[in-house]
Backbone bond lengths (Angstrom), bond angles and torsions (degrees), N, CA, C in turn:
res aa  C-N    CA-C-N  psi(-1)  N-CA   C-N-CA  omega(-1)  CA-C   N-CA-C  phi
1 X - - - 1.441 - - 1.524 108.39 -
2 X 1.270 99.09 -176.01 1.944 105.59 -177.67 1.507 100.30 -82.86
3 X 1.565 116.21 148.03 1.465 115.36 157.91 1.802 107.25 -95.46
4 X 1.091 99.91 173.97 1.904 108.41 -166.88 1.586 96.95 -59.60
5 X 1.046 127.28 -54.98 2.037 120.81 -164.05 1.338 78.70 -46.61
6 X 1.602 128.79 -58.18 1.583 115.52 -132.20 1.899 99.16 -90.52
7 X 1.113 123.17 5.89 1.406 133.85 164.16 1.520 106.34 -107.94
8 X 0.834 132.88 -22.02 1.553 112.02 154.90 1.575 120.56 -87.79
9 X 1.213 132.91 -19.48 1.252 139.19 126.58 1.390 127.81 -11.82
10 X 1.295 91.42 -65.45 2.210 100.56 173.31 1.372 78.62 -71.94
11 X 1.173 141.93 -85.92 1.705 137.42 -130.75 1.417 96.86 -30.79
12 X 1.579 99.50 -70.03 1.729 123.04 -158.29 1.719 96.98 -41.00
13 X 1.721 111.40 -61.53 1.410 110.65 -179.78 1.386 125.81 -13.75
14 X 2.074 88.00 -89.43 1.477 102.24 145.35 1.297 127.50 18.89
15 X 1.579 87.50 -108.56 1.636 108.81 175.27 1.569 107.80 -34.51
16 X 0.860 142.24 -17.02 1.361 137.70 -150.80 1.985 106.83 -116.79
17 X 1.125 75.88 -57.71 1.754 92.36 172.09 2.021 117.95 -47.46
18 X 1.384 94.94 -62.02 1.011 106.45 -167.21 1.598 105.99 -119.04
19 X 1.596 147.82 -0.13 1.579 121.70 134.95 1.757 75.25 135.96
20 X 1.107 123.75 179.83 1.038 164.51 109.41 1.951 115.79 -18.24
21 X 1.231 102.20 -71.73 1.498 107.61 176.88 1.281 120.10 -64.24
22 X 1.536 122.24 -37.96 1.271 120.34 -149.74 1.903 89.23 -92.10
23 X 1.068 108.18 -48.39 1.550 114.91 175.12 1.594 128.14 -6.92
24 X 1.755 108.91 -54.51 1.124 121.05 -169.30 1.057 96.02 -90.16
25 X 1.558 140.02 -18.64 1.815 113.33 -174.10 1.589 89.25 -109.56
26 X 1.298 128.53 32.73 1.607 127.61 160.24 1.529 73.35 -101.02
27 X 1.124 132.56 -92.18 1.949 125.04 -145.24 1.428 93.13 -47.08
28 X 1.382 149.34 -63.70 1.065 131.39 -171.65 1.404 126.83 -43.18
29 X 1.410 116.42 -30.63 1.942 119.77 -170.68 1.579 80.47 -82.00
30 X 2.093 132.25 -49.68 0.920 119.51 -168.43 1.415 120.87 -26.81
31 X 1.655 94.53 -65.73 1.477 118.10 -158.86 1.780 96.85 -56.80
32 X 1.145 123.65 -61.37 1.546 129.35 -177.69 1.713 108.56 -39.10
33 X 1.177 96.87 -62.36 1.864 89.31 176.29 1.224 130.50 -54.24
34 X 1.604 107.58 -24.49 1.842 117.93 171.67 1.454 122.94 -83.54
35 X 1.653 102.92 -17.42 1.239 103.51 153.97 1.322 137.55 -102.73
36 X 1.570 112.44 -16.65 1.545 100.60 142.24 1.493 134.27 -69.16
37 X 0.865 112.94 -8.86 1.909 124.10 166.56 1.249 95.23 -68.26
38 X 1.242 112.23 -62.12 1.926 103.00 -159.70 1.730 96.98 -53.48
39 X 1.520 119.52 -48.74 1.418 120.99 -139.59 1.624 87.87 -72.90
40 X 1.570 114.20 -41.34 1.297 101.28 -164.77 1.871 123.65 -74.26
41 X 1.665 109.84 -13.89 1.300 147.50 158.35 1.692 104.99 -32.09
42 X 1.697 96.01 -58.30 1.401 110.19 -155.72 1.932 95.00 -86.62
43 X 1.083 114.43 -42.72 1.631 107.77 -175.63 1.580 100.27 -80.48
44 X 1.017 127.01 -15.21 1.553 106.87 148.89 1.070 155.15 -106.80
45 X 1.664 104.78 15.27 1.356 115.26 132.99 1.698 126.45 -93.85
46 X 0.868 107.63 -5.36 1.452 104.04 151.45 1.563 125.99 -76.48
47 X 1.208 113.80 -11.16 1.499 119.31 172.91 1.575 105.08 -106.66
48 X 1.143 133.10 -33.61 1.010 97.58 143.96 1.858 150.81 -65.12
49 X 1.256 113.56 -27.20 1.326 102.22 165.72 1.715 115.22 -81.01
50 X 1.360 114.37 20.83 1.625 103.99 -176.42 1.421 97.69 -114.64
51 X 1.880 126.30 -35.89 0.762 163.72 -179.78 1.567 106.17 -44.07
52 X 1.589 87.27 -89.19 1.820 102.33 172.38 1.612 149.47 -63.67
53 X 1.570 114.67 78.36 1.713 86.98 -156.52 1.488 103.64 -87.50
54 X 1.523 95.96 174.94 1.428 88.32 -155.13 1.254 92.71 -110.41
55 X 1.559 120.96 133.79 1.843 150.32 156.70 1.391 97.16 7.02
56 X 1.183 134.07 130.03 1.363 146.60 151.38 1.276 102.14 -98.65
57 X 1.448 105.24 131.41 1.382 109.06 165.49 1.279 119.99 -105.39
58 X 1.149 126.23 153.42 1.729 146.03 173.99 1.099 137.32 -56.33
59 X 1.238 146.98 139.99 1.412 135.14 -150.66 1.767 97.48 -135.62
60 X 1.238 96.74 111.08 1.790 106.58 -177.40 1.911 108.40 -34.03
61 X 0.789 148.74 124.29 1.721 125.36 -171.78 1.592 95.25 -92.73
62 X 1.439 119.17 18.67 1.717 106.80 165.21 1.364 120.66 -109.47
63 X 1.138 102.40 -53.27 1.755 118.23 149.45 1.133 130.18 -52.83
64 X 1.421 126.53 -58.84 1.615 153.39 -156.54 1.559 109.84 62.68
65 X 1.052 88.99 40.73 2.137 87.67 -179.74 1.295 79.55 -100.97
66 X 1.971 105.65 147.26 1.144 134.09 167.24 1.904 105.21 -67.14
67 X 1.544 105.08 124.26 1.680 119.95 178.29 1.521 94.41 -93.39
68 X 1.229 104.80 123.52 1.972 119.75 177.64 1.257 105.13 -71.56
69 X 1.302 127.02 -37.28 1.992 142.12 -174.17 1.462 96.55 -99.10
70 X 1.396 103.77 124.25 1.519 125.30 -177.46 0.937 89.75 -93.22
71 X 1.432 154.33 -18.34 1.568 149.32 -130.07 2.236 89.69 -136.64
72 X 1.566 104.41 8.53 1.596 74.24 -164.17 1.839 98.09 -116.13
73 X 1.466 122.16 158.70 0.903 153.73 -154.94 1.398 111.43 -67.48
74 X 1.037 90.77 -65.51 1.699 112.31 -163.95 1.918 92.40 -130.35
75 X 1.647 96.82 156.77 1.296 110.43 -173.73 1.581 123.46 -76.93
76 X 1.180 150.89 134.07 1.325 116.97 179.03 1.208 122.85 -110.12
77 X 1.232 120.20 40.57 1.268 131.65 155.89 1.679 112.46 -109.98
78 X 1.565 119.03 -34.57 1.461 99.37 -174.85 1.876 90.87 -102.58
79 X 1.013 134.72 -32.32 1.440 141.45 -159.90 1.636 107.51 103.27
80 X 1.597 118.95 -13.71 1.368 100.16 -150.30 2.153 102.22 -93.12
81 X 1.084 102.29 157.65 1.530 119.09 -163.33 1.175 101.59 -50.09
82 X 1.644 128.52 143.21 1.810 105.96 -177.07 1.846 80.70 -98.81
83 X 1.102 132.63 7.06 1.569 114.87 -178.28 1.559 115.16 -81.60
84 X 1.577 103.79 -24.24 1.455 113.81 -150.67 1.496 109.26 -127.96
85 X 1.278 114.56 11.26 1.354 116.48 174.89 1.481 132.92 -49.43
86 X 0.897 153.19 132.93 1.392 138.86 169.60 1.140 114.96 -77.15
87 X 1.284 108.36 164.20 1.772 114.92 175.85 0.841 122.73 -56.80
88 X 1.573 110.29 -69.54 1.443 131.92 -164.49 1.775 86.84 -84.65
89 X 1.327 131.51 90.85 1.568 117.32 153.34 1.671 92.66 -110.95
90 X 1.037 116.51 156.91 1.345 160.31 -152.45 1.428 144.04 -178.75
């Protein structure tokens, strides 16, 4: 971060560049844009976790081991079909 000489440094600049007057409605638009950043920051991560649910995965019904591929066929731990399983396996 800045130490104090080198922030009164910018101030003085500042001050110099742009007046006395103009100064305070630059920190004011500042301040407004950093708090619409934060606010808009915060409602979109809140839409994302309300937004997004997250993947459930599947449970072989012969094994019951959790299948990582929602998209897969057969189990790969027992081999057996997750379409065609029977109930009663045992």
């Amino acid at each position: 971060m800045f130490s104090w000489p080198e922030v009164v440094v910018i101030g003085t600049v500042a001050l110099v560049f742009f007046g006395p007057k103009r100064l305070p409605e630059m920190a004011k638009s500042l301040g407004q844009g950093i708090k619409e950043f934060k606010k808009a920051t915060q409602e979109g991560m809140q839409a994302l976790s309300t937004d997004a649910p997250m993947p459930q995965e599947t449970a072989c019904p012969a094994c019951q081991k959790a299948i990582p591929d929602a998209k897969a066929q057969f189990c790969p731990y027992c081999g057996k079909s997750l379409a065609t399983v029977p109930a009663s396996a045992s």
